[in-house]
N, C-alpha and C positions, 0 to 999 in steps of 0.2 A: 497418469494423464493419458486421454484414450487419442489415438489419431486424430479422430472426428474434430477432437477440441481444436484444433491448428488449422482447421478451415474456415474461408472466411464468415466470420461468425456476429453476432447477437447487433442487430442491428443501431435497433434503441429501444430507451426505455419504456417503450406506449404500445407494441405489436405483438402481441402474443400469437400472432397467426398468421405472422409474414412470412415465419420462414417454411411454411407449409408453401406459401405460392413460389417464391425461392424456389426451393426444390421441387416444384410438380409434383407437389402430393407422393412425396417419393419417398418419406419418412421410415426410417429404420426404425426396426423394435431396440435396439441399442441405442437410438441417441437420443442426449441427455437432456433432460428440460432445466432451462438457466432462469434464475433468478434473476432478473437484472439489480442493477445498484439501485434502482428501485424497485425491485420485487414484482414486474409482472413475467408470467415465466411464459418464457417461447423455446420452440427447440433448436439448437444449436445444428449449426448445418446454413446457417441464414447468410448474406453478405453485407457485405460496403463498412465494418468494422476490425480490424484486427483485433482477435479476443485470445486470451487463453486463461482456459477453466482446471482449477484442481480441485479435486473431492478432497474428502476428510480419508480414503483410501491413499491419495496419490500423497497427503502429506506425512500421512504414517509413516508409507513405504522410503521418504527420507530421512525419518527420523529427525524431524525437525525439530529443535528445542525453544525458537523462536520466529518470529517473521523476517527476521533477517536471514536465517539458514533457506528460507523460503524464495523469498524475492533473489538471492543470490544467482538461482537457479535459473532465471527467466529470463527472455530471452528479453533484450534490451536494456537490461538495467542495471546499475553500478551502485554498490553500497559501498560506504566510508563511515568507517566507526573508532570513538577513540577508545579504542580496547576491546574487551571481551563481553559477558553477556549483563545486559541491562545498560551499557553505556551507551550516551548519544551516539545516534547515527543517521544518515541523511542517504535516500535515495535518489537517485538522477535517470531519468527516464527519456533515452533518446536527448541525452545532450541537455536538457531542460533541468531546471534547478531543482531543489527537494521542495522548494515552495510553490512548483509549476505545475506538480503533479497534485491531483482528487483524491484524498485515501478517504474512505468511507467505512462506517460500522454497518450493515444493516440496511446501507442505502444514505446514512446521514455522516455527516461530516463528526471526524473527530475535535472534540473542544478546544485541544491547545493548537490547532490550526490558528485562532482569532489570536493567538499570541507568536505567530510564522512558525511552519513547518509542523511535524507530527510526532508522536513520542512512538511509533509504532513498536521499538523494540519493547517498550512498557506492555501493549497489551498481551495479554495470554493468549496461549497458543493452542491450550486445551481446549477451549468452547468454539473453535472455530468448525465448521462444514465444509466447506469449500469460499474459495478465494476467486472470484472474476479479473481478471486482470486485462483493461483496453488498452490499446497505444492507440497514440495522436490527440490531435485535438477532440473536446465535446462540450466545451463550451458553453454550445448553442442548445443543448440539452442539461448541461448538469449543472452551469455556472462558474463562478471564481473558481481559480486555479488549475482547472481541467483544461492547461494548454500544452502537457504534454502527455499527458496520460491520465485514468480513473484506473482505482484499486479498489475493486469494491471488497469489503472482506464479511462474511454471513456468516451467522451463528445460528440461526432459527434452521432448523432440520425437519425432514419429511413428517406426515404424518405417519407411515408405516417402520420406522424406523424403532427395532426394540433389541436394544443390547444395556448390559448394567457388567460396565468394566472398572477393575483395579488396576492403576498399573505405578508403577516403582522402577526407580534407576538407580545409578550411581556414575559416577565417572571424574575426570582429571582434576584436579582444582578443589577437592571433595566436596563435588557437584554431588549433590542429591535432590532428586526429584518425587513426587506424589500424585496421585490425580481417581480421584472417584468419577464417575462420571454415568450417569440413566439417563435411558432414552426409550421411553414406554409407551404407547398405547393405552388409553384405560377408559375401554370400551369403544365402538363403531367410529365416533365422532369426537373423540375430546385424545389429546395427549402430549404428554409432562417432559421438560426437559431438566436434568441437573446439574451441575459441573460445579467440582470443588477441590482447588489443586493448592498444590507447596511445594514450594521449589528454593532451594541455598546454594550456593556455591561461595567458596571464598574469593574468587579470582583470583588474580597477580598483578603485579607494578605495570598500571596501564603509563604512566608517562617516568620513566625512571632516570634518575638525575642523582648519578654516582656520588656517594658520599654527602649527601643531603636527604634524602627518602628510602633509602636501603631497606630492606625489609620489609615494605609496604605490602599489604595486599590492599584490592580492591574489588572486593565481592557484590552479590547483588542476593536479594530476598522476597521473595513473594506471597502473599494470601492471595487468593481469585477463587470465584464464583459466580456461575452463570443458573440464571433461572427461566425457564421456559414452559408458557402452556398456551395451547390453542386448542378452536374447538369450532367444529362446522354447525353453524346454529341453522342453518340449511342448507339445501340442495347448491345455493347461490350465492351465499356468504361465509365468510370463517373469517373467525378472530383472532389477536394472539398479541400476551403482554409479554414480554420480558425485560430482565432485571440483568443487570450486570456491574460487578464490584470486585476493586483489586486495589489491596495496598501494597506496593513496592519499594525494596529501600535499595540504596548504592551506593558503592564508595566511588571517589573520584578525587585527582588529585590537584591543588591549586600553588604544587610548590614552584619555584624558580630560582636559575643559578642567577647571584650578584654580577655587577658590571661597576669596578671600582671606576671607573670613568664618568659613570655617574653617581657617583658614590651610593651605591646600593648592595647590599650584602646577601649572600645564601638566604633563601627562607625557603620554613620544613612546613606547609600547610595541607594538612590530610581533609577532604572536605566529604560531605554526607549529602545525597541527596532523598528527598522522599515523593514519592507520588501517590496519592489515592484517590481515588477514582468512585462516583456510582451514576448509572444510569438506565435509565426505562425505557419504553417505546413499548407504543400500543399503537393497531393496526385493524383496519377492517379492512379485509378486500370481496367486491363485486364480481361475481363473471357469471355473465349469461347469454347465449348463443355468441354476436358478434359484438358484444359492447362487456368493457372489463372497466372497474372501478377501482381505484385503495385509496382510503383518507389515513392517515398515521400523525402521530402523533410522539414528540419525542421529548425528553429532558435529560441532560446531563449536568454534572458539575464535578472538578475539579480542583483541586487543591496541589502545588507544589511548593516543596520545602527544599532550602540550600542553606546547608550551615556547616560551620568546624566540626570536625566529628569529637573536639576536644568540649562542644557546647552543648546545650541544649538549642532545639529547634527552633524555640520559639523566640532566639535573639539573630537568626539567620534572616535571610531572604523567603516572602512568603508571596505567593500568587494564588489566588483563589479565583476562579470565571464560573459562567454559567453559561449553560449554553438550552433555547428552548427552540424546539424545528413546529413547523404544521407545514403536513403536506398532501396535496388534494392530486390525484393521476387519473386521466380518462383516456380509453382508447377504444374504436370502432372502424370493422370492417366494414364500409362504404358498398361495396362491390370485392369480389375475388381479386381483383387486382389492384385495389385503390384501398389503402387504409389512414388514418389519419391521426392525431390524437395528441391532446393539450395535456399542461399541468399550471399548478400554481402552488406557491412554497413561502411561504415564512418565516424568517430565522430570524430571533434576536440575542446577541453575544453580547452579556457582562462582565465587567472586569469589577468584581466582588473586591477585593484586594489587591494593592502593585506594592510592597513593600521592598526595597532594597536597602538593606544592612547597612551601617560605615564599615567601611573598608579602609586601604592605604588608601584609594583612588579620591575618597570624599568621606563626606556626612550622612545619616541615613537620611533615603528621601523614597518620593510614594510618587506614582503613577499619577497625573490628573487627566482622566480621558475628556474634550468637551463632548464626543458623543457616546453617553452609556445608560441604558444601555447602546450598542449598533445595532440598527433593523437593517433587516435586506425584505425585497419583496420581485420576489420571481417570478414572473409569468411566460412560458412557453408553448410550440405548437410544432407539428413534425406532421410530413404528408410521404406516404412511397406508393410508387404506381410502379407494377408489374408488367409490362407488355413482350414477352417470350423472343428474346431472348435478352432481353434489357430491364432492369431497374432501376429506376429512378427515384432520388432521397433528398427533401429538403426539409430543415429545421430553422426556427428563429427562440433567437429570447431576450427578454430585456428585463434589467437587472434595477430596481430603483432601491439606494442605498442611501440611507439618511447623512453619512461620513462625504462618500465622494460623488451622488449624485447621481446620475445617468447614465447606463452600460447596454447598448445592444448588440448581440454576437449572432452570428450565422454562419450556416452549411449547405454547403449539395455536394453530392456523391451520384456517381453512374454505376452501376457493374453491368459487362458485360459477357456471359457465357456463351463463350467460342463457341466450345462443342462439348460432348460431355466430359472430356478431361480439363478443359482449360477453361479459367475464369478470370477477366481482369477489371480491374477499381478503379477510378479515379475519383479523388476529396478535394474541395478548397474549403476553407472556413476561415473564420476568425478567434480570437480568444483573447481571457484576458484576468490576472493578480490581482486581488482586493490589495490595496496594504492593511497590515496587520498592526493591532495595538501598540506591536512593539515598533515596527517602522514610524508611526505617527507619533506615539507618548513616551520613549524612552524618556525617565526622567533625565533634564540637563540637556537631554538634546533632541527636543520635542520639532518636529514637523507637520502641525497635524491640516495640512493643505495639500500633503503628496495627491497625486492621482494613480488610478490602474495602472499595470504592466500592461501591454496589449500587444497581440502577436497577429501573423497572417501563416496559415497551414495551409503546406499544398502536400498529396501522399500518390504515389501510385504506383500499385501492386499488382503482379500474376504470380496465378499458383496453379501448381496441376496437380490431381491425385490421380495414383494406379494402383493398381495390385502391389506395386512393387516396391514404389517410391511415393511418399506426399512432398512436394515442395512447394516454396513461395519466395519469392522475388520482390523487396518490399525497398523504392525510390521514396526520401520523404524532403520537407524543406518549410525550416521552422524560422521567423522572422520576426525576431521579439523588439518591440520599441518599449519607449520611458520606464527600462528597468530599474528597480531601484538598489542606488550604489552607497556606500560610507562615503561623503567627501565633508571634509572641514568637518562640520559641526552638528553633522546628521546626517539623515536618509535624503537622496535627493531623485529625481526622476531621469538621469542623465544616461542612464546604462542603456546599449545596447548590441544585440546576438545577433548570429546568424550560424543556424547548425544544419548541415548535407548531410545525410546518411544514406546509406545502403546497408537494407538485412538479406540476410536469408535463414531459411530455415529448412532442416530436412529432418522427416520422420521416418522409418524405415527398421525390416526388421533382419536378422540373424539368426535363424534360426532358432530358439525360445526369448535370442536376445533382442526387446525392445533398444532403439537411439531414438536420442533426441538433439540436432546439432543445431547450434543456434550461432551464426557468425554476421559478426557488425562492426561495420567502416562508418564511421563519419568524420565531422570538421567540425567540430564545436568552438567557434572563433567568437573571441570579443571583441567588437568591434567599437566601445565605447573610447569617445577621447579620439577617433581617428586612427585610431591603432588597430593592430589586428594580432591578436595573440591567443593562446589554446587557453578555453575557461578551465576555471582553476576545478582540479579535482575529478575531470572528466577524461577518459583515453578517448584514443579515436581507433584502437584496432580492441575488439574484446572479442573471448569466443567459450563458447558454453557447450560440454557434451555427458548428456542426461542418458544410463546406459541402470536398464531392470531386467532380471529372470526370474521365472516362479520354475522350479520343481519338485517335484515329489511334496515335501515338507520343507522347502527351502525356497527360500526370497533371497536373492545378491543384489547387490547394485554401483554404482560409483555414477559421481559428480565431480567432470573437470572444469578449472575457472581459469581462464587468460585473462588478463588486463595489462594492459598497453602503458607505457610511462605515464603520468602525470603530475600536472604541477603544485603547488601550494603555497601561495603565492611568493610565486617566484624561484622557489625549493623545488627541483624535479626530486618526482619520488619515481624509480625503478619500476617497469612492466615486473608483473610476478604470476607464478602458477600453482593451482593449488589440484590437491585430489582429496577425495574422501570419499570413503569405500564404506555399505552397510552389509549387512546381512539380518537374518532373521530365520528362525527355525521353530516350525508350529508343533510343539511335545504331544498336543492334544488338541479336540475340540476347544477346551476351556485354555489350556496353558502357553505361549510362544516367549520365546528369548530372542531378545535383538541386539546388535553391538556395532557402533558406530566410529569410525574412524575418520578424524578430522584434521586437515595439514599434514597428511600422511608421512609424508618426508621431509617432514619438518621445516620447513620452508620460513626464509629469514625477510619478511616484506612489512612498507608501512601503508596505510588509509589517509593519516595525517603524517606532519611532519613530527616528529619526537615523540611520536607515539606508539605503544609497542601491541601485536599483535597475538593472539592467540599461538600458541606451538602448538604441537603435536598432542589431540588428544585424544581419550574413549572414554564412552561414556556404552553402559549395561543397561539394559531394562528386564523389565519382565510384566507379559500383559494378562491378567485372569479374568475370566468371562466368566460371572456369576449365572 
């Protein structure tokens, strides 16, 4: 991650050439042109959003094995996972639920979003490029769930972009890894992308309950494959289809110790789960002098499976959805200091299948949604005017939803640059939760009248960069009404937050050694029912220090993680600290070894309650450049 990215950066989705007036034409030959979560690219450097960008560079060098080793890192955010790799896990962004945060493929929402939250640990880590990551609201620009954060995650890579690499692992848990992966040019105008990986581990006893599941392991398994080609069919257009596909399997456990008080006994149930995945997207984009175009176009579909690993699949729990996007983006430089720029977006989410097993709990029963498929239809507009040494940022959007009807959201933003060290922000917006299939049609305890979650953001940041130091100072205040809560007999609209925080951030160097220190107070209080108590599963003190060196033929690095107590409901679970030290050593042009050290010191912490965490492990690779 380069400096540059921890500036106030990418403003929105529609300006490719803001942050040229931003900066006074001041444009480094280093800084980096961002994709936005919609794909028009401006250069980083811009203001009035909190962003931070990783290349397919910055996540090598962590040796990440999934998106969860990834977001661990970042500044703001707090993963809970019950177990090790492949098992559900749930990010919380600035205090805000895992439902409150945009995670994005490509610019498009992930499918089992329409079923609440994101299976992120499921997708593959190989086909990724670089990750956008925004804090706060955006609403007013992206839509549902964008009330605490967007994660855009990109897989489409440059055109000039030509490596064809093998790489191979091994490590703890006899974790084995694979991954082909080309990235070619094939000729002036046209070029190909590949990805094609396998990855096993066995795991271990993610919920272990002595003398009833002993011995258990809980592994996870994957096939992925990513496909990629574009191609400049002129000066002012270029196209680009890609395909992407991964089956996944995982073990997880559904045993439980008896309570002869209610007269119920030990039960040993090992359970399986499966995910497979394919989807497309195709894209024209426009640019010419001051007016840029993309229409896109997207399909997915999804299938999840849940069964006894003693059964076959097909007498388990089955969920099958679809999910179809169209998305039209314009934007035009008015004048040098005036740019402006609208969208319009179509999404329609199917629920193909809701099948739920008999269990102890009941009888098998299905999903009946009365709206399926759900349409949404987006229409937004964003305007920023530049006048030296102030910018000004206003967006609107209104969301009409065939399920719960009518949603308008809005923003303005000011920055103002002191002088040339110092820059300060101030945001207010609105935002706001679809409910999801599952909130609305769980069978047996169907609500399907809920309304949106709806919040009110206010942010306000200063940052100054020198030679010597980057810092930022980041005030925010999140005000979430009609969340939705379990009470009696369903999802109800009753829940309501209120989260303070204060970030900072410092980048700075050591002589070869890069830092990255990322330290965050907040108050994440529930205030639902009149009470006021810390939401479950979120700290209020975290602190993150991101530390790299290159020499000679050698890469080191290490990742510290604090987290603060927290609860589950009602269960405090213990503040805990983690380390994890990499390395890496380049043998040759073609050949590098890398070795990963994770919970270094073994460190004894839970995510959930009764749930067991990863120990101490490593994991080897080795990278060949054909």
């Amino acid at each position: 991650m380069k400096k540059t990215l921890l500036a106030l950066a990418v403003t929105s989705v529609y300006f490719p050439s803001f942050s040229s007036i931003a900066a006074d034409d001041k444009t480094q030959a280093d800084d980096v042109m961002v994709v936005t979560a919609n794909r028009f690219e401006q250069v980083d450097g811009a203001v009035l959003a909190r962003t931070v960008i990783l290349d397919r560079d910055d996540i090598e060098r962590l040796q990440a094995k999934s998106l969860v080793d990834v977001f661990r890192t970042l500044p703001s955010i707090e993963v809970a996972q019950y177990g090790g790799r492949g098992q559900n896990a749930s990010i919380y962004v600035r205090g805000g639920s895992s439902s409150q945060v945009l995670v994005l493929v490509d610019g498009i929402r992930m499918p089992k979003a329409m079923m609440g939250g994101v299976d992120f640990s499921q997708f593959p880590i190989n086909a990724i490029e670089r990750i956008d990551y925004i804090r706060g609201a955006r609403a007013s620009i992206y839509g549902s769930e964008a009330i605490s954060g967007v994660i855009n995650i990109i897989t489409r890579t440059d055109f000039d972009r030509d490596t064809t690499k093998l790489s191979v692992g091994y490590g703890s848990d006899n974790h084995i890894k694979g991954v082909f992966s080309l990235s070619k040019p094939i000729g002036d105008d046209k070029h190909i992308k590949g990805v094609f990986g396998y990855e096993k581990t066995d795991g271990f006893n993610v919920k272990p309950l002595v003398g009833i599941n002993d011995g258990d392991e809980h592994g996870f398994k994957s096939y992925n494959i990513k496909l990629g080609y574009q191609q400049k069919f002129s000066d002012v257009i270029t196209g680009y289809l890609g395909v992407t596909a991964y089956q996944n399997q995982f073990g997880y456990d559904n045993s439980s110790k008896g309570n002869p008080d209610w007269g119920t006994s030990d039960k040993h149930e090992k359970k399986e789960g499966e995910v497979e995945y394919i989807g497309t997207d195709l894209s024209l984009d426009y640019l010419k002098d001051r007016y840029s175009s993309e229409f896109k176009l997207a399909y997915g579909k999804q299938n999840n499976y849940d069964y006894k690993a003693t059964q076959n699949k097909s007498l388990g729990d089955h969920v099958e959805i679809e999910q179809f996007n169209a998305i039209w983006l314009h934007s035009y430089d008015v004048t040098q200091r005036l740019s402006v720029g609208s969208g319009i977006d179509y999404r329609a989410e199917k629920l193909v299948k809701g099948y739920i097993a008999p269990s102890d709990w009941g009888p098998a029963q299905s999903y009946h949604p009365d709206k399926n498929p759900r349409t949404n239809f987006g229409i937004s507009a964003i305007a920023q005017y530049s006048l030296e040494p102030v910018t000004l940022e206003a967006s609107i959007r209104n969301d009409e939803n065939n399920q719960f009807g009518n949603n308008t959201t809005w923003q303005t933003a000011a920055g103002w640059s002191i002088n040339n060290n110092y820059d300060l922000t101030l945001s207010h917006g609105t935002a706001f939760r679809a409910p999801s299939f599952v909130d609305l049609y769980y069978p047996g305890f169907e609500e399907p009248n809920l309304k949106p979650e709806n919040s009110k953001n206010t942010e306000l940041s200063l940052s100054s960069t020198s030679s010597v130091i980057d810092w930022t100072l980041t005030g925010y205040l999140n005000e979430i009404e009609n969340m939705l809560l379990w009470e009696g007999s369903g999802m109800k609209n009753v829940g309501k937050a209120e989260i303070k925080g204060v970030e900072l951030e410092l980048l700075f160097d050591t002589g070869i050694i890069s830092h990255e220190v990322y330290l965050d107070y907040k108050n994440p209080l529930d205030k639902s029912f009149g009470q006021d108590t810390q939401l479950a599963y979120r700290s209020k003190r975290s602190a993150k220090w991101n530390t790299s060196a290159t020499f000679d033929k050698w890469t080191i690095g290490s990742q510290y993680l604090y987290e603060g107590e927290r609860f589950d409901n009602g269960t405090r679970l213990s503040s805990y600290n983690l380390w994890n030290f990499t390395t890496s050593y380049a043998v040759n042009n073609q050949l590098s070894i890398s070795a990963k050290l994770t919970n270094a010191f073994d460190k004894n912490y839970e995510m959930y309650s009764g749930y067991a965490t990863p120990g101490r492990e490593y994991f080897i690779s080795a990278d060949y450049r054909l």
